[in-house]
BAKOLGU-933815 format. One line per 3 residues: number of its first residue (from 0); their letters; for each residue x, z, y of N, C-alpha, C, CB. Coordinates in Angstrom, 1 decimal. Atoms other than C-alpha are relative to their C-alpha. Glycine has a CB too. Layout:
NUM	a	X:Z:Y:X:Z:Y:X:Z:Y:X:Z:Y; ... .
This chain:
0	xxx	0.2:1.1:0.9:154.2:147.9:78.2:-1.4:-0.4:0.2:0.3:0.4:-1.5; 1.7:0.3:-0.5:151.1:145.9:78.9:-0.5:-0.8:-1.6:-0.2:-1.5:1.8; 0.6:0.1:1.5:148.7:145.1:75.8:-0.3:-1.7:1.0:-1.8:1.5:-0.9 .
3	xxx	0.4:1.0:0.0:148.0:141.2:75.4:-1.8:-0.2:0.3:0.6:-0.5:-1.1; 1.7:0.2:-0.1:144.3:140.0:76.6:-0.2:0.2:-1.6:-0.6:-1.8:0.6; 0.5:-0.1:0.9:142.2:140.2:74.0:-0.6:-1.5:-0.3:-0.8:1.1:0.2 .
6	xxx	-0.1:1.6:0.5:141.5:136.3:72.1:-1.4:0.1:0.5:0.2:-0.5:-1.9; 1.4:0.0:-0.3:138.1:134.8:73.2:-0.9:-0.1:-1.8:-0.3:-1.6:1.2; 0.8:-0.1:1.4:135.3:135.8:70.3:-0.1:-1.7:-1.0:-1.7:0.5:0.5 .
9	xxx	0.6:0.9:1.1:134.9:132.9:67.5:-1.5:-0.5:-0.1:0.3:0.6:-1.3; 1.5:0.6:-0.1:131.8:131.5:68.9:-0.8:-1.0:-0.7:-0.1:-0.5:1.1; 0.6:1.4:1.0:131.6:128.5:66.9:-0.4:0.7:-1.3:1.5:-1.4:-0.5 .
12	xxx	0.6:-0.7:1.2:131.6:130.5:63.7:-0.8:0.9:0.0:0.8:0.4:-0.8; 0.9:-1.0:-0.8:129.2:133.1:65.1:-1.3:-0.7:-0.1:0.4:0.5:1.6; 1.0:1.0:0.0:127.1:130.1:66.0:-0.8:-0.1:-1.3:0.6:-1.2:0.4 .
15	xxx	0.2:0.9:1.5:127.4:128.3:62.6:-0.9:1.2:-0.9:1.9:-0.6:-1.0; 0.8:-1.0:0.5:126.8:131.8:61.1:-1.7:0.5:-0.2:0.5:0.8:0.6; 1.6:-0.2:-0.6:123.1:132.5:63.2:-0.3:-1.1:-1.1:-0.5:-0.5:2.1 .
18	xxx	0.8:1.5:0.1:122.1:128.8:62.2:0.0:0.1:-1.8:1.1:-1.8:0.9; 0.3:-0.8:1.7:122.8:129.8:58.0:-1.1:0.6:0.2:1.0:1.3:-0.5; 1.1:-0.5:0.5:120.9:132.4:58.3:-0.9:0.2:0.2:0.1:0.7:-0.2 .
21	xxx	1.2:0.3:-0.2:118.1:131.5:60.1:-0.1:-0.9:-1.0:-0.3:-0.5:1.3; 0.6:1.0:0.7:117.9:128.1:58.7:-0.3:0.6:-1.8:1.1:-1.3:0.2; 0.3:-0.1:1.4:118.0:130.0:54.8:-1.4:1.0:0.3:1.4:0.7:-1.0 .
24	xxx	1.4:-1.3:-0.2:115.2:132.6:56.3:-1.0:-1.5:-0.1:-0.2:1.3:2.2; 1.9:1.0:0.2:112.6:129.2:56.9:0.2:-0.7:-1.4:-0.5:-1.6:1.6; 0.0:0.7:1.4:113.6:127.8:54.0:-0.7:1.1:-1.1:1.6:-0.3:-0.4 .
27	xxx	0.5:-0.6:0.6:112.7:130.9:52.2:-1.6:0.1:0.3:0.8:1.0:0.1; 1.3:-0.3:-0.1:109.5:131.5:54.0:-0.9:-1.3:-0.2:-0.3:0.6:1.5; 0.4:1.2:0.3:109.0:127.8:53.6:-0.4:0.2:-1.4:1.1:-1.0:0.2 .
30	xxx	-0.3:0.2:1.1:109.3:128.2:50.0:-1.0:0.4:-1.0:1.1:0.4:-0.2; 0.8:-0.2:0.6:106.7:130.4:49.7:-1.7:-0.2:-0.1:0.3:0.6:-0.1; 1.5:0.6:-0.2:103.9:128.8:50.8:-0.2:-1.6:-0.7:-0.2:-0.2:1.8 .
33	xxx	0.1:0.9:1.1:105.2:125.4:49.2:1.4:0.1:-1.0:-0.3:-1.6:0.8; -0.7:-0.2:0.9:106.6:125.8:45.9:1.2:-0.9:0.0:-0.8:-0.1:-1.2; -0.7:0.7:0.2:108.6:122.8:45.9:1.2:-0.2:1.1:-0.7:-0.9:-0.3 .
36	xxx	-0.7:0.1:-1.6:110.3:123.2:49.4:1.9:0.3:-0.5:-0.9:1.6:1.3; -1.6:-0.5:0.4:113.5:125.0:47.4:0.7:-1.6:-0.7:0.0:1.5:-1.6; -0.1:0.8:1.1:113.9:121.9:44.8:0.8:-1.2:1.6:-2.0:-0.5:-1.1 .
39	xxx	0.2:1.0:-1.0:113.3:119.5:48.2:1.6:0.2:1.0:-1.6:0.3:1.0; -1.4:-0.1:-0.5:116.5:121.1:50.0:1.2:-0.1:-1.2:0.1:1.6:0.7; -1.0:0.0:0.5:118.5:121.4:46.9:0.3:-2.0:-0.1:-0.3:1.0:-1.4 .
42	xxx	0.5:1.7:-0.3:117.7:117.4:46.7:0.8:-0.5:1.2:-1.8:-0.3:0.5; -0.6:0.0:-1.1:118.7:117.2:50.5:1.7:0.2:0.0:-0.6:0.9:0.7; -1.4:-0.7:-0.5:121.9:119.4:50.0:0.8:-1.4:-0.8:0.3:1.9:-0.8 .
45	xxx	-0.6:0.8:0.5:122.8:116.9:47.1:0.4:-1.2:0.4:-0.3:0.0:-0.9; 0.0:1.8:-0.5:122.6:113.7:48.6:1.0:0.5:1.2:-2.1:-0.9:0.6; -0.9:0.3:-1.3:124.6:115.0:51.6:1.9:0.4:-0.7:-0.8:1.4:1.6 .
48	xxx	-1.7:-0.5:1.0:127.7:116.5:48.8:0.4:-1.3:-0.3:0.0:1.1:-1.7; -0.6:1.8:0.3:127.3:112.7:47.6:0.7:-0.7:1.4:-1.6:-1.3:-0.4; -1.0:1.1:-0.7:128.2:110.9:50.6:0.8:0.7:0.8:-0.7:-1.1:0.9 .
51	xxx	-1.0:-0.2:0.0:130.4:113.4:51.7:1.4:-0.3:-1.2:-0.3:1.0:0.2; -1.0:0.9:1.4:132.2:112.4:48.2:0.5:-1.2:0.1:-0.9:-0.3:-1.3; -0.5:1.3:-0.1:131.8:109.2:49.0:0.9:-0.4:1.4:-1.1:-0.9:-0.1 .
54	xxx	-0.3:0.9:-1.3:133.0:108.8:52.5:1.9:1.0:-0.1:-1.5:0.4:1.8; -1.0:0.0:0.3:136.2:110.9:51.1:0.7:-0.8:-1.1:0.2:1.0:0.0; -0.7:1.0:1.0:136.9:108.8:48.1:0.6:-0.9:0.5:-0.8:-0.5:-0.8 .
57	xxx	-0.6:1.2:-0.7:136.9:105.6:50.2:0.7:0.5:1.2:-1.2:-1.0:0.4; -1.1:0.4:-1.4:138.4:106.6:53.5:1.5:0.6:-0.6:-0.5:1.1:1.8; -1.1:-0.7:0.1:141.3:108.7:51.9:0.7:-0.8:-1.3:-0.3:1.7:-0.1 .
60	xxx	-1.1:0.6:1.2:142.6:106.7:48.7:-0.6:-1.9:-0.4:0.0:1.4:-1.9; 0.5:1.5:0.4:140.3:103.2:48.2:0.1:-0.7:1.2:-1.6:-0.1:-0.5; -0.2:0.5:-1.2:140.4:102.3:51.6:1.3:-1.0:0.1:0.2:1.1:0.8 .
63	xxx	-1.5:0.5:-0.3:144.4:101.9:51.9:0.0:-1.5:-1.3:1.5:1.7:-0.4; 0.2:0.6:1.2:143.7:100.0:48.2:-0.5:-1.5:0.7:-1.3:0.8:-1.1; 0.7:1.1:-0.5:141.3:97.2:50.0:0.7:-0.5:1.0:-1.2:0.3:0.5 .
66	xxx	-0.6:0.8:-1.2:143.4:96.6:53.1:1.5:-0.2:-0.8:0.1:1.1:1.9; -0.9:0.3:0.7:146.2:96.3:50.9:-0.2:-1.4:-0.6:0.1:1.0:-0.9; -0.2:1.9:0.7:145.1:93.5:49.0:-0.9:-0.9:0.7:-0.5:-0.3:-1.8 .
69	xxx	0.3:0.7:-1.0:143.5:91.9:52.0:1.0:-1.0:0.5:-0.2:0.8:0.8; -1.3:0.1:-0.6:146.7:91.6:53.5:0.9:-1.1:-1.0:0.7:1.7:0.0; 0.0:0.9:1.2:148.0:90.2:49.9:-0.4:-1.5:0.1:-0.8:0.5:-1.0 .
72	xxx	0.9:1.4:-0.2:145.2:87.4:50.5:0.3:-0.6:0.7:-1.2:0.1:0.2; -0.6:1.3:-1.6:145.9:86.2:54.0:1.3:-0.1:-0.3:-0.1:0.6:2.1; -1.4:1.0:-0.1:149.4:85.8:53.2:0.1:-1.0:-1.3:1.6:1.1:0.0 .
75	xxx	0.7:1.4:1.2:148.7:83.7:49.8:-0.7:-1.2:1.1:-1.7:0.8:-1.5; 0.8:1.1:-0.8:146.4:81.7:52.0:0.7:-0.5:1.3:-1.5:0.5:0.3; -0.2:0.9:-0.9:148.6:81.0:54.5:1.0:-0.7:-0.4:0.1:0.6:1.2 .
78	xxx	-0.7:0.7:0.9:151.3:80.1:52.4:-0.4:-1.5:-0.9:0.2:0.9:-0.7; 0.9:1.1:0.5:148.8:77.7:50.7:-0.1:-0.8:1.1:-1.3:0.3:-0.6; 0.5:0.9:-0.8:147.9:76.5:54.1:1.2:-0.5:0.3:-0.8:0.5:1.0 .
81	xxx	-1.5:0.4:-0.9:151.8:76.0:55.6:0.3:-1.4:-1.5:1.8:2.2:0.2; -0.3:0.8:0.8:151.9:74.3:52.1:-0.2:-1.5:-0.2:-0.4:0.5:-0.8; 0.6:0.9:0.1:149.7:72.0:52.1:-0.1:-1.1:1.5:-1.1:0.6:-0.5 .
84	xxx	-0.5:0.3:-1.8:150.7:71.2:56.0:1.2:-1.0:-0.2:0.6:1.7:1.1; -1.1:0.5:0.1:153.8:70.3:54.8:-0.4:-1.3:-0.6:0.9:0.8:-0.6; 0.1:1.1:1.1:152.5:67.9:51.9:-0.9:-1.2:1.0:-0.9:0.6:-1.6 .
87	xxx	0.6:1.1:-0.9:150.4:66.0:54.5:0.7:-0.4:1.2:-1.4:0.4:0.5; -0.8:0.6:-0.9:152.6:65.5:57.0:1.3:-0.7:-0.7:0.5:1.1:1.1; -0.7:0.6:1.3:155.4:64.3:54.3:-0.4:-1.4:-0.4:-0.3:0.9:-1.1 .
């Protein structure tokens, strides 16, 4: 019976892992030379949870909402236009 290869390691998350915990090491050593440096990332972090917020709000449920009644609009307006096509050629 032969044993299956072995999977290739999870490099990406290994990666992502390093880059945590370096990046929270200079932030820490950052932090203590300037007091405000923690405040300045929490600031950072927030503004990037916002437009992640925002860029799922709109692409996943307001989105479909707007091209919806787009769509609505150009056919009203062409209806108005075929309308008014008619009444001048008439």
């Amino acid at each position: 019976m032969s044993k299956a290869p072995p999977g290739s390691p999870p490099t990406v998350a290994i990666a992502f892992a390093v880059f945590l915990l370096m990046a929270s090491g200079f932030i820490a050593l950052l932090s203590i030379v300037i007091p405000g440096a923690g405040l300045m990332v929490l600031a950072a972090l927030m503004l990037g949870l916002m437009f992640a917020a925002q860029y799922f709000i709109w692409g996943k449920w307001l989105y479909k909402y707007v091209v919806e009644k787009e769509r609505k609009e150009l056919e009203l307006q062409a209806a108005h236009t075929d309308k008014s096509n008619q009444h001048s050629e008439g």
